[in-house]
C-alpha positions, 0 to 999 in steps of 0.5 A, a space after each residue: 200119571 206123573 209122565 203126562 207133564 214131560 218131567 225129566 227121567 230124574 225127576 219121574 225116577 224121584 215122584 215113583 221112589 217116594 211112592 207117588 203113583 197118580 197126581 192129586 187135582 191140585 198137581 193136574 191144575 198147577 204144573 202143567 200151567 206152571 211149567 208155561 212161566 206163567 203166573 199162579 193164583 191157587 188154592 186147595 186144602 191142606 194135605 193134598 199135594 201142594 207142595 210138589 204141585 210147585 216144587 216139580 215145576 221148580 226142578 223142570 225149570 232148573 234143569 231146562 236151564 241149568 246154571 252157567 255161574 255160582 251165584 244166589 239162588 234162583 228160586 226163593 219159596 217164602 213160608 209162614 214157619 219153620 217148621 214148614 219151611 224145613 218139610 218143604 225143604 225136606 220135600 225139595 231135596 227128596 224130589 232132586 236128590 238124582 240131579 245137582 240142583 241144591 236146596 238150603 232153608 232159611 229160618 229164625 230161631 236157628 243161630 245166625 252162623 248156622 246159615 253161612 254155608 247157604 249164604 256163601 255157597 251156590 244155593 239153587 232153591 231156597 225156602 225160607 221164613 220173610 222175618 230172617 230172609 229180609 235181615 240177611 237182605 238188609 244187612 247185604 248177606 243175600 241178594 235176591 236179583 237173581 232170583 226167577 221164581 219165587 212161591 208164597 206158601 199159605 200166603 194167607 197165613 203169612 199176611 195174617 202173621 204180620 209179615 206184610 210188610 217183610 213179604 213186599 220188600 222181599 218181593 220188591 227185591 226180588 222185582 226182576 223174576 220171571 214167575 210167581 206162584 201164590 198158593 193158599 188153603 183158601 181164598 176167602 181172606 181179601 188181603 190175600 185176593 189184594 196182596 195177589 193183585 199187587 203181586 202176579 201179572 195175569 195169573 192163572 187163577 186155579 181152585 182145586 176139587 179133590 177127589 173122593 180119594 185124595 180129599 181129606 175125610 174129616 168128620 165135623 160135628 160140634 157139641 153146645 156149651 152152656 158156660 165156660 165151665 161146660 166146655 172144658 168138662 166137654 174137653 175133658 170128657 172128650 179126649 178120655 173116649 176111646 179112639 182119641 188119640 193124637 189130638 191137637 186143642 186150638 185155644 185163642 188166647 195164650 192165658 187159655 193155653 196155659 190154663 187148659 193146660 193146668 186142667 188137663 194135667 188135673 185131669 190126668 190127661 198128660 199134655 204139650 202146650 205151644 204158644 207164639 212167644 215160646 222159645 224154640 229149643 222149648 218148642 222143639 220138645 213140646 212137638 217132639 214128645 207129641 209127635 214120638 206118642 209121649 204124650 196125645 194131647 197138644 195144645 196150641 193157639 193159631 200162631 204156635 200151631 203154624 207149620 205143624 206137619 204131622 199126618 196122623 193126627 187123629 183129632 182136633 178140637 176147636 176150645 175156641 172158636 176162630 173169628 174167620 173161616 180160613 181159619 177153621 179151615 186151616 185149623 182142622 186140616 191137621 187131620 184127616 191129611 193125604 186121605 187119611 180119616 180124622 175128626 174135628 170138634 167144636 166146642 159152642 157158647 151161644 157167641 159162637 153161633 155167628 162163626 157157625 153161620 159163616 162156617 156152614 155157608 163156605 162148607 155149603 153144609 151144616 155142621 152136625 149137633 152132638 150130645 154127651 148123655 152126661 154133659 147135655 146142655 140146659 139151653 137150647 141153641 142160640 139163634 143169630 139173627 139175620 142182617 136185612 136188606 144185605 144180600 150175600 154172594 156165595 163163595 163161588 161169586 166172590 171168588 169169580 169177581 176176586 178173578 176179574 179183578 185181578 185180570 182187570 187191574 192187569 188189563 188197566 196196568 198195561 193200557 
């Protein structure tokens, strides 16, 4: 039960209203680390309670020392989107809605003005994008010394982004904090185990398992292709079945976006498209209407897709497949969220077998082979040769000398 970490009566009075009754196993392994002070490196998947893992240890903190003068504020969580950034902020203001601390969110693709309240009144938390932060810091709006907490949401997506850059002048302004809390889906990129080193002062290195109940029940299967053209008669094939509805197509490029989304409508499969270059009033809609049922079909690249909050996505088909395995992590925990059930499909070229490969090794499980009566493949499935004299560490043995290092080059730092 949530009374095991010694919330305050507010915030206990706040997790039972929003219906909270167990804490996930990311929740077990963070707060009560984090209400320590101390720093925080963790990874679990999406949809397992992440967000107030971090935000009730904010709250605590917040009313165990209350502010004494107005002032910027004192918490700053950075996240990829906006879209993210407003749930968390969402989030926030639901979990400390019976006490006075105050929430404002930061984004781009709002005008400037709008944020003029947030900027020139007393903010406690606030979540914003790096991009729109980081011109309000250089054009001398926000000062971020006041800041004692800062968190990097899905700080693997952001680097990924191109934020990099954005994220180390924040974070070199933000230089006199108390406490930082890095959070990811994964740990498998090595720019995020290096942007951590250079970030966090002896962490705590946590890495969830969820339960039965809390994980997300998603089916992965995958369907060989023999040629473009296979595939997107897959696709079509696909989301005509009973039982598909919200579905959410992951393409790589924008060209393929634009072009699925021609074949779609061909094929009476009405659909809402998102791409990184989109303007946001457009963007706004395009979600909207997928998110009110207008249409079941989104589809997305990667960087369009981030921030989506949307829990009952019922499936996500992977047209391309992604280069790195964070990113099909990220990629089909659209569904199957807060243990709800979903399904991932992968549509396969034989050039795709090697992703497979890395994908089946970090899942410690292969990937089931289905067939469409109608649309069998001719060829049979690729084989990708194996790279000799190169032995491989598992997952768990990277992730234990990503740890060591960190604690090592802490060690060094201080000596």
């Amino acid at each position: 039960m949530f009374e095991q970490f010694d919330l305050d009566s507010e915030l206990l009075a706040n997790v039972k209203a929003l219906g909270y009754k167990k804490p996930t196993s990311i929740q077990e392994l963070v707060i009560p680390k984090a209400m320590t002070g101390k720093d925080i490196l963790a990874s679990a998947p999406t949809g397992t309670g992440k967000t107030a893992a971090f935000l009730l240890p904010i709250a605590q903190h917040l009313l165990d020392y209350p502010r004494t003068k107005p002032g910027f504020p004192r918490v700053l969580i950075l996240t990829p989107t906006r879209e993210l950034a407003i749930q968390i902020g969402e989030d926030s203001e639901n979990l400390t809605k019976l006490s006075k601390i105050k929430t404002g969110v930061i984004t781009g693709g709002v005008n400037y003005g709008s944020h003029n309240d947030i900027l020139n009144s007393t903010t406690d938390i606030l979540v914003a994008t790096p991009g729109r932060l980081l011109e309000y810091i250089e054009n001398e709006q926000f000062d971020a010394r006041e800041i004692e907490i800062l968190v990097l949401d899905e700080a693997d997506r952001m680097l990924d982004l191109g934020f990099s850059e954005a994220i180390n002048r924040i974070v070199g302004e933000a230089r006199w904090r108390k406490q930082t809390m890095l959070f990811s889906a994964t740990l498998e990129s090595t720019g995020v185990i290096r942007f951590a080193k250079e970030v966090l002062t002896e962490p705590e290195f946590l890495e969830a398992t969820p339960s039965r109940k809390e994980k997300a029940k998603i089916h992965q299967w995958l369907h060989l292709a023999d040629s473009a053209t296979h595939k997107l008669d897959l696709l079509v094939n696909t989301l005509k079945q009973e039982g598909v509805n919200r579905t959410v197509v992951f393409a790589n490029k924008r060209e393929t976006v634009q072009y699925l989304s021609g074949k779609l409508y061909a094929e009476e499969l009405p659909c809402v498209w998102l791409e990184g270059k989109m303007p946001q009033d457009k963007r706004n809609q395009a979600i909207e209407r997928f998110k009110n049922g207008e249409v079941k079909v989104l589809v997305a690249t990667d960087v369009a897709a981030r921030g989506l909050d949307i829990d009952d996505i019922t499936h996500v088909i992977n047209f391309d497949m992604p280069r790195q395995v964070d990113i099909y992590v990220h990629r089909i925990g659209r569904t199957g969220r807060a243990g709800s059930k979903g399904t991932a499909i992968s549509l396969i070229e034989a050039h795709d077998m090697g992703v497979i490969g890395k994908i089946e090794r970090y899942q410690n499980e292969r990937l089931q082979r289905r067939v469409i009566s109608e649309l069998r493949p001719k060829n049979k499935e690729a084989k990708v040769a194996s790279k000799k004299a190169k032995v491989k560490r598992t997952t768990s043995q990277k992730k234990a000398k990503a740890k060591k290092q960190i604690k090592t080059k802490v060690k060094k730092s201080k000596s």
